[in-house]
Backbone bond lengths (Angstrom), bond angles and torsions (degrees), N, CA, C in turn:
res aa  C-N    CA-C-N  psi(-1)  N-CA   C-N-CA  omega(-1)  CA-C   N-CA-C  phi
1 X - - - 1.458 - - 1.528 108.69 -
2 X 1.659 120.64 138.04 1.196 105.30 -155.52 1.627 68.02 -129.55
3 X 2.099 106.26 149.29 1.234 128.14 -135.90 1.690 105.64 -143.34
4 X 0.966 124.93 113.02 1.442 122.25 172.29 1.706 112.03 -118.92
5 X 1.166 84.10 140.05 2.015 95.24 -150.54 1.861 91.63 -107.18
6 X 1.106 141.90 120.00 1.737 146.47 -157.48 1.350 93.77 -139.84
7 X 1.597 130.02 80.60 1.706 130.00 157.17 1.438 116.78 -134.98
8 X 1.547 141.79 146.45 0.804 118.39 -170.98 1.679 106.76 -104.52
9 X 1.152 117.29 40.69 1.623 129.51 171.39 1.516 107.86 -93.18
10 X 1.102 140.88 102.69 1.598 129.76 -177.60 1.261 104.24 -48.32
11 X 1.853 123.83 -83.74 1.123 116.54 160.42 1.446 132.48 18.04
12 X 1.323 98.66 -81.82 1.977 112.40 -179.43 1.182 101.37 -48.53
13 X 1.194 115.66 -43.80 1.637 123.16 -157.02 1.895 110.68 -68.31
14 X 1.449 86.44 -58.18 1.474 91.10 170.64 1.715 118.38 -71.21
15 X 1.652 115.99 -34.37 1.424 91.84 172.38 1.699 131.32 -64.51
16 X 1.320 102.80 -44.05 1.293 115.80 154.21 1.308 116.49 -17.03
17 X 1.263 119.54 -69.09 1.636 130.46 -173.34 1.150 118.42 -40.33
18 X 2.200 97.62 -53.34 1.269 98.39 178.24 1.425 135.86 -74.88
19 X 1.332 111.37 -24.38 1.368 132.26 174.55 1.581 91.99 -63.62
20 X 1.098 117.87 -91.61 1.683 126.19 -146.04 2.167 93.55 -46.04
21 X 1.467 118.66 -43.83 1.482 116.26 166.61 1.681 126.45 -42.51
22 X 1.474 91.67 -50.41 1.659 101.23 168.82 1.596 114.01 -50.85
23 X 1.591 114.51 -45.32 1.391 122.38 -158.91 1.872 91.52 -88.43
24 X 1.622 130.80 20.54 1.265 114.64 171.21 1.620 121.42 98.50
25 X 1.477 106.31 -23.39 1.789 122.90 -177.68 1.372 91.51 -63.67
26 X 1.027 104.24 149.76 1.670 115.43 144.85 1.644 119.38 -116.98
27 X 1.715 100.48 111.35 1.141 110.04 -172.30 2.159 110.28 -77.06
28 X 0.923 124.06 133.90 1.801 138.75 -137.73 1.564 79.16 -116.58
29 X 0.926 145.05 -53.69 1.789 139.67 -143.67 1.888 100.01 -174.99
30 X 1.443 100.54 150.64 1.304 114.99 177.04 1.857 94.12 -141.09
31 X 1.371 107.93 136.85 1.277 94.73 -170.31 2.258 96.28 -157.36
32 X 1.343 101.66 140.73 1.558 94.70 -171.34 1.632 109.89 -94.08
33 X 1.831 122.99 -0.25 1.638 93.42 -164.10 1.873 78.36 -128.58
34 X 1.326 108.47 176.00 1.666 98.68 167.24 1.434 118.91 -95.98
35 X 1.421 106.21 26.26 1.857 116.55 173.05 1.506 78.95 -91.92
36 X 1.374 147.29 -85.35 1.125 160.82 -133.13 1.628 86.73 -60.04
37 X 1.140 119.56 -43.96 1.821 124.66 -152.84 1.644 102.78 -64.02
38 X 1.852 102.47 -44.64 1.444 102.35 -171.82 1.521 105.89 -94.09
39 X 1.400 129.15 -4.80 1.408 107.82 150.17 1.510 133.07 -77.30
40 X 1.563 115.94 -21.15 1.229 135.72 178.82 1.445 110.53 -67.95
41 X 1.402 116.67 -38.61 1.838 134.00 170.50 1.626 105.64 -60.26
42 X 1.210 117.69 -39.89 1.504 144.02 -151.89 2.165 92.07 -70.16
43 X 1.413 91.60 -65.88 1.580 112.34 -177.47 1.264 118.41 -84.86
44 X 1.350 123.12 -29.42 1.789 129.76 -169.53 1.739 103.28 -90.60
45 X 1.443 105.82 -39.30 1.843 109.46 178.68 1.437 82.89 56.03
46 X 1.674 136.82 84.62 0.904 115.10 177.94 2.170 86.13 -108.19
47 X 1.345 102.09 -176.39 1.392 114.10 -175.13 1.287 120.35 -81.09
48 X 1.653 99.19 -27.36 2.038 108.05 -175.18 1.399 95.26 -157.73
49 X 1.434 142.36 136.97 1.166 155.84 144.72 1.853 113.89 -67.83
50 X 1.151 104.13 126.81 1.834 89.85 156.53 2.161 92.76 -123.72
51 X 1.974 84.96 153.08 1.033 83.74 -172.66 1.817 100.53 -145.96
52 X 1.034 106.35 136.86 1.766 105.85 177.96 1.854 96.70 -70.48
53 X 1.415 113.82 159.45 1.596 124.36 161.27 1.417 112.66 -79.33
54 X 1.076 141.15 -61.07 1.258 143.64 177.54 1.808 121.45 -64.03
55 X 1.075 123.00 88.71 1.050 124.05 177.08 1.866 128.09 -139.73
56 X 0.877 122.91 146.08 2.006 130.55 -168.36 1.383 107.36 -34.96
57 X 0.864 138.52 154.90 1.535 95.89 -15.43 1.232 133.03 -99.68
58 X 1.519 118.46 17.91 1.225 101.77 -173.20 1.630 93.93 -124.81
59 X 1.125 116.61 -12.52 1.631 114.94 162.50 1.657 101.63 90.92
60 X 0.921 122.55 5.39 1.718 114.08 162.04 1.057 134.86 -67.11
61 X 1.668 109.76 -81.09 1.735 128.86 -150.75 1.276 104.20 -151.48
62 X 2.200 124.56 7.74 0.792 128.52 131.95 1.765 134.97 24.73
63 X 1.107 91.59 -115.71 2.157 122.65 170.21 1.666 91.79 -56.83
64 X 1.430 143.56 -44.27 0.969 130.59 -144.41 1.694 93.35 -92.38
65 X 1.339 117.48 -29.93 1.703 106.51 -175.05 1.709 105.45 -76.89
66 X 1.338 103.95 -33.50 1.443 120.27 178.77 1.143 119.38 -53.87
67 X 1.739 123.53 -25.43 1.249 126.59 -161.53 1.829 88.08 -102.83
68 X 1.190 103.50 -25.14 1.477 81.33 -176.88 2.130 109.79 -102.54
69 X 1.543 112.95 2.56 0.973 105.81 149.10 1.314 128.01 -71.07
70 X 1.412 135.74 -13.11 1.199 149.31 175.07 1.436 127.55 -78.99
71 X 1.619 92.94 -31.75 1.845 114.78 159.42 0.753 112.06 -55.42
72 X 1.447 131.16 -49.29 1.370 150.66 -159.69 1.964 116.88 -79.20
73 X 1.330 108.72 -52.96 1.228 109.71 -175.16 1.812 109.66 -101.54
74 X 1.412 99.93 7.86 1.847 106.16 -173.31 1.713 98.10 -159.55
75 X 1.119 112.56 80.02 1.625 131.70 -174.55 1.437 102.60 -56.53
76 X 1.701 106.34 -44.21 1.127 104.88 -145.33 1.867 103.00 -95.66
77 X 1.202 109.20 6.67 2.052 122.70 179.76 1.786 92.83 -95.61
78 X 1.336 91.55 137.77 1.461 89.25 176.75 1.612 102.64 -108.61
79 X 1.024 90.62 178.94 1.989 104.74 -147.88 2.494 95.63 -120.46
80 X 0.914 107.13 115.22 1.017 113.93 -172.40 1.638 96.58 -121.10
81 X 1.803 121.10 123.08 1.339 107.91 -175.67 1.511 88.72 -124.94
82 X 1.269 113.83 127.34 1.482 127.27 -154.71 1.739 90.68 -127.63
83 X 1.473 128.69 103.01 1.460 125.37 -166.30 1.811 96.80 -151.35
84 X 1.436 105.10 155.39 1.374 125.99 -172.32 1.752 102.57 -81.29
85 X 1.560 91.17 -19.95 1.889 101.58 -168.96 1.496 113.92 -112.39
86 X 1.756 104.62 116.55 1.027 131.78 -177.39 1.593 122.00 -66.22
87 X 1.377 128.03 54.53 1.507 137.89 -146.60 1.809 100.20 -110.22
88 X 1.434 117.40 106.02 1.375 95.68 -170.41 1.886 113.61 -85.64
89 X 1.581 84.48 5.26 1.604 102.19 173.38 1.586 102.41 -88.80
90 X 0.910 136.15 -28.61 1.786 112.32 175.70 1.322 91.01 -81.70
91 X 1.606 142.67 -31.86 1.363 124.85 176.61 1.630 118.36 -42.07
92 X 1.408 100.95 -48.05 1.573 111.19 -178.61 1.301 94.46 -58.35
93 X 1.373 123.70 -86.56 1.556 119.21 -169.27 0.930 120.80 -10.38
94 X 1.277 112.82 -74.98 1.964 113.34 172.21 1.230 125.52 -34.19
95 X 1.629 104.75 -46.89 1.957 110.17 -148.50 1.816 100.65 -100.94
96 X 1.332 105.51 1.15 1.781 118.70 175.14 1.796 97.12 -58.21
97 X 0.935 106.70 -77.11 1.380 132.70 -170.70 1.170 98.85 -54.60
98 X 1.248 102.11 -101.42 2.215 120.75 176.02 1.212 121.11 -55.37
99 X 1.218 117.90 67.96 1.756 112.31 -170.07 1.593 98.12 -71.99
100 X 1.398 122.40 -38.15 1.505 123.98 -178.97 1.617 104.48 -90.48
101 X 1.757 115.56 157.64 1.344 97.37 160.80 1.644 95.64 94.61
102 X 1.486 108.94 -31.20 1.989 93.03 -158.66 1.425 104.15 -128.95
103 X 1.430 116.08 122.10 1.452 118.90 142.86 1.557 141.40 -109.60
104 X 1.237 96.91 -162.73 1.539 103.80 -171.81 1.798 121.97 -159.76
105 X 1.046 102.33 67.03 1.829 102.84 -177.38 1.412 108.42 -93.86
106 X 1.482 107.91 168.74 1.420 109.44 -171.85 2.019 92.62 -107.57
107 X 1.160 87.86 153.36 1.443 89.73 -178.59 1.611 125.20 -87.46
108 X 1.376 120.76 7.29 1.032 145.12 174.97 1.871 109.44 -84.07
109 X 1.571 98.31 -37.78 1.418 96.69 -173.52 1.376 134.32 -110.05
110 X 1.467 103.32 17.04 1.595 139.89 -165.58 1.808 88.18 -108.37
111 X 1.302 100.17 87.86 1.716 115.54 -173.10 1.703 111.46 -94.83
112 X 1.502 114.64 1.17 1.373 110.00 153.22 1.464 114.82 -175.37
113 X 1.812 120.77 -177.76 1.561 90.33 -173.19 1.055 143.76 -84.12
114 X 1.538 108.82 0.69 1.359 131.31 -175.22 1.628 103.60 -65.08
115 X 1.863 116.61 -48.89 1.046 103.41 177.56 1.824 140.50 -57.64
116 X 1.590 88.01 -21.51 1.254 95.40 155.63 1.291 141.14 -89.05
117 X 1.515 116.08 -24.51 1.375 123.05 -177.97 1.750 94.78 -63.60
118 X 1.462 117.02 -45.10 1.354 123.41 164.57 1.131 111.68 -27.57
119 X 1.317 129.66 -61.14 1.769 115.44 -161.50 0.910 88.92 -109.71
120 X 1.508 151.47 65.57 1.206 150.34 -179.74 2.312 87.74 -146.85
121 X 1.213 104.53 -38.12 0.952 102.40 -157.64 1.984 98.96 -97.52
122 X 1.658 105.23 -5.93 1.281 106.85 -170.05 1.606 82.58 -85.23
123 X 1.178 101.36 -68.03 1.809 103.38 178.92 1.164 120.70 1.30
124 X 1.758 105.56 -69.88 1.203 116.46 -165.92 1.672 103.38 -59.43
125 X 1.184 125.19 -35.07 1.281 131.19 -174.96 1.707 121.86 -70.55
126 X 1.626 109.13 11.57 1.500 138.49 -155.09 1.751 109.98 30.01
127 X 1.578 109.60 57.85 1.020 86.30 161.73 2.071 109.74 -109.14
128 X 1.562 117.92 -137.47 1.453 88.81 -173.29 1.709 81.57 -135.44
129 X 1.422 104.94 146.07 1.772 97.33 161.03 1.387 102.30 -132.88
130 X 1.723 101.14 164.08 1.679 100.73 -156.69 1.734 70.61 -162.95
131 X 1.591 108.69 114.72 1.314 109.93 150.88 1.181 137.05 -15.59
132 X 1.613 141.88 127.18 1.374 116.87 177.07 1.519 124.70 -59.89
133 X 1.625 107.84 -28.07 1.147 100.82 -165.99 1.632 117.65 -81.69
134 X 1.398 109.42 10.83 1.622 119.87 -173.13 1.288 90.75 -97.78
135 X 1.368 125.31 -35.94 1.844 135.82 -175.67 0.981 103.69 -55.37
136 X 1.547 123.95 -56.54 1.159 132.25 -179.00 1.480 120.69 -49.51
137 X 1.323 108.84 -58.94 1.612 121.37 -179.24 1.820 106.32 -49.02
138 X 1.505 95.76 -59.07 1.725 86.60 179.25 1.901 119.78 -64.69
139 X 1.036 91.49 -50.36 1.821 89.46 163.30 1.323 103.22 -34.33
140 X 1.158 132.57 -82.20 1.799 143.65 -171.99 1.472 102.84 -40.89
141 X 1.080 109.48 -45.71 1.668 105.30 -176.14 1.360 110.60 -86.36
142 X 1.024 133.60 -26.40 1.562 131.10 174.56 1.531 114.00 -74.63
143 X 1.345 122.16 -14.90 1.577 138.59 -156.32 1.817 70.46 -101.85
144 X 1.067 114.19 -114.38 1.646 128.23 156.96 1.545 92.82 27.16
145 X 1.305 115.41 -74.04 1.857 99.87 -159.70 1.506 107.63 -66.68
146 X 1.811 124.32 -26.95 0.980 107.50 171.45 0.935 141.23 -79.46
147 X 1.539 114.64 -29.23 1.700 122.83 170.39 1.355 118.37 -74.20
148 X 1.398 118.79 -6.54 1.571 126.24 159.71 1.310 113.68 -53.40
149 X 1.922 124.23 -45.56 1.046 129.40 -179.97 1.405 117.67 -58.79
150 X 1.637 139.17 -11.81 1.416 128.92 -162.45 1.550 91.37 -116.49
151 X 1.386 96.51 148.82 1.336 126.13 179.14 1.558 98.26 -52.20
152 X 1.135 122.99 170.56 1.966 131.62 146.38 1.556 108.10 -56.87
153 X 1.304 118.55 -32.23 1.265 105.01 -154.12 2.049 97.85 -88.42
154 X 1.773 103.54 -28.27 1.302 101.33 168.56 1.525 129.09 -84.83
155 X 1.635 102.53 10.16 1.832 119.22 168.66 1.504 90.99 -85.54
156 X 1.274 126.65 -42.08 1.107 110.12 -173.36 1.696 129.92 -81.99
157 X 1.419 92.69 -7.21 1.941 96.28 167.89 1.231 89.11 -89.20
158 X 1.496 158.77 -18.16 1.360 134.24 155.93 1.592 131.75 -52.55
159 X 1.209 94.29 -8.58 1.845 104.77 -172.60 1.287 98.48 -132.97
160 X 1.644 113.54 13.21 1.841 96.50 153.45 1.307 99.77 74.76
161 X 1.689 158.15 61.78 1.089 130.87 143.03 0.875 101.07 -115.54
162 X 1.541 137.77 -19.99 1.964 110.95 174.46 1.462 119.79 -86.74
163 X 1.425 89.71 -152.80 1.726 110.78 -151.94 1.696 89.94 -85.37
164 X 1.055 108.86 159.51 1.941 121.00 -157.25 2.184 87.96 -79.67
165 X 1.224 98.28 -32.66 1.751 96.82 179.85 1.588 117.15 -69.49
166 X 1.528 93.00 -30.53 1.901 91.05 -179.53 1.083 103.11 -99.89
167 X 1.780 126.58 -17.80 1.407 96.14 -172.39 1.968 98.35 -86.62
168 X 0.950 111.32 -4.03 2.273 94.39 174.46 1.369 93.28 -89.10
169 X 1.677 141.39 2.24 1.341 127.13 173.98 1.494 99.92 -84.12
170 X 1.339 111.99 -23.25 1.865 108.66 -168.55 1.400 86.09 -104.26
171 X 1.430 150.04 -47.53 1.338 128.34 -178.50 0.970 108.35 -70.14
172 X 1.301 148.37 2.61 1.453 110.23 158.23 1.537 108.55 -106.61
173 X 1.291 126.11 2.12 1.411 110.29 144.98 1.808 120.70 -67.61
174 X 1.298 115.66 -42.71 1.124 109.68 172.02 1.741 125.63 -38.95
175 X 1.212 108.66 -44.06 1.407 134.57 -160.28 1.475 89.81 -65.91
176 X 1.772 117.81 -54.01 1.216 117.24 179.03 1.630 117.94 -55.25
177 X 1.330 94.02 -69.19 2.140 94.19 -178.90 1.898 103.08 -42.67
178 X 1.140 121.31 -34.37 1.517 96.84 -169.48 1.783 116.88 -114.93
179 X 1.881 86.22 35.24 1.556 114.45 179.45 1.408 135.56 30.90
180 X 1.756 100.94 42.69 1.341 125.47 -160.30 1.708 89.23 -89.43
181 X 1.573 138.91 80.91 1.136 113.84 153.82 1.435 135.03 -76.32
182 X 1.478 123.21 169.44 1.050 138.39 -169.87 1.345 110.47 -42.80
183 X 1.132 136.01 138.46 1.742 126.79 -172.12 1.772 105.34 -164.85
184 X 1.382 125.71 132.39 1.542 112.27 -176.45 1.654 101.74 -63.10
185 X 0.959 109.28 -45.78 2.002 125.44 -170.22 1.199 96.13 -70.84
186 X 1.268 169.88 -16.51 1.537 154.33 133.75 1.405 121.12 -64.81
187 X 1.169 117.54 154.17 1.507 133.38 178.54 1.864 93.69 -133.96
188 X 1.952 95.02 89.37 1.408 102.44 -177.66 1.597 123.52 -64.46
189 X 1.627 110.56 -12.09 1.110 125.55 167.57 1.961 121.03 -42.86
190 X 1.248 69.82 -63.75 1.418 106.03 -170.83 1.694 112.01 -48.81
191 X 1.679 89.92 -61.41 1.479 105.08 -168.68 1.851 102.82 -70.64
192 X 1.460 120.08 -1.68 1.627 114.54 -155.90 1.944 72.79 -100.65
193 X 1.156 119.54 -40.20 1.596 121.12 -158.07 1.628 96.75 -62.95
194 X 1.325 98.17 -50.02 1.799 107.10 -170.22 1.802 108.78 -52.23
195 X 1.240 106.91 -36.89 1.580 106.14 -158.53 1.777 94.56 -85.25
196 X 1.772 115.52 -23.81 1.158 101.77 174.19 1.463 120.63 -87.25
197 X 1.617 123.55 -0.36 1.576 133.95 167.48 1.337 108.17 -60.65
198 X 1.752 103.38 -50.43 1.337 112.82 179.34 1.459 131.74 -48.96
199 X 1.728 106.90 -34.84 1.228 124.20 -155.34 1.571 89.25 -73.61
């Protein structure tokens, strides 16, 4: 698997090299800005990019537009976004578009190299990896916007304390706000309880 490494930490850059070389990769280009990244992709045709978000010059969103210009003009390189910043909004950015092909781990939680050569090697296989703990955050927040929508009194037909007449007057408003319609293959019960466990 041939490997192009896009951070502007030298360090990273070179440990990286050596690690991912040890583990069998062949790293193609090492490069610090994401001008350098998409000419280095351009000439190296490497198999998977990893790339930090924050990078020169202005240190924002850098690596992160880059990685998905690279989606864009090279479908077939997978896009690895390897960052110190836990944003479950640059996760979206990326994974809107590139659901296959694209990840996003934090580099704090990538505890050896296997775990990376791992999603380095799923990548290539277009599938998508996304930290758990970014999964988590959007799960929580998507649960969150819906159970925001119900009254107290329809939290409380979720936990069963009224009378069997008021609580199908509040579940089936519930059912509505979290647009659970009627379906033989769902058990809307079920699915209204789950999203409020989640919440």
């Amino acid at each position: 698997m041939r490997v192009v490494i896009a951070d502007d930490e030298v360090l990273l850059r070179e440990g990286l090299e050596r690690l991912l070389t040890e583990a069998g990769l062949e790293v193609v280009g090492k490069v610090g800005t994401a001008a350098d990244l998409r000419r280095k992709v351009e000439t190296a045709r490497p198999d998977v990019v990893i790339v930090d978000i924050r990078m020169p010059p202005t240190h924002t969103d850098e690596g992160l537009v880059a990685a998905h210009d690279i989606r864009q003009r090279h479908p077939e390189v997978g896009v690895l976004v390897l960052s110190h910043y836990m944003d479950s909004g640059y996760a979206v950015r990326l994974l809107e578009d590139h659901a296959g092909g694209a990840g996003y781990l934090l580099k704090e939680r990538v505890s050896d190299v296997a775990v990376l050569t791992d999603a380095l090697r799923r990548l290539c296989d277009g599938e998508c990896v996304v930290d758990p703990t970014i999964v988590a955050r959007l799960v929580r927040r998507a649960a969150r916007t819906q159970v925001d929508e119900l009254t107290g009194r329809e939290r409380d037909v979720l936990a069963l304390f009224l009378s069997p007449k008021t609580v199908e007057t509040h579940v089936r408003n519930i059912f509505a706000k979290f647009g659970l319609d009627e379906s033989p293959d769902d058990h809307r019960r079920v699915l209204a309880v789950l999203a409020f466990l989640r919440a």
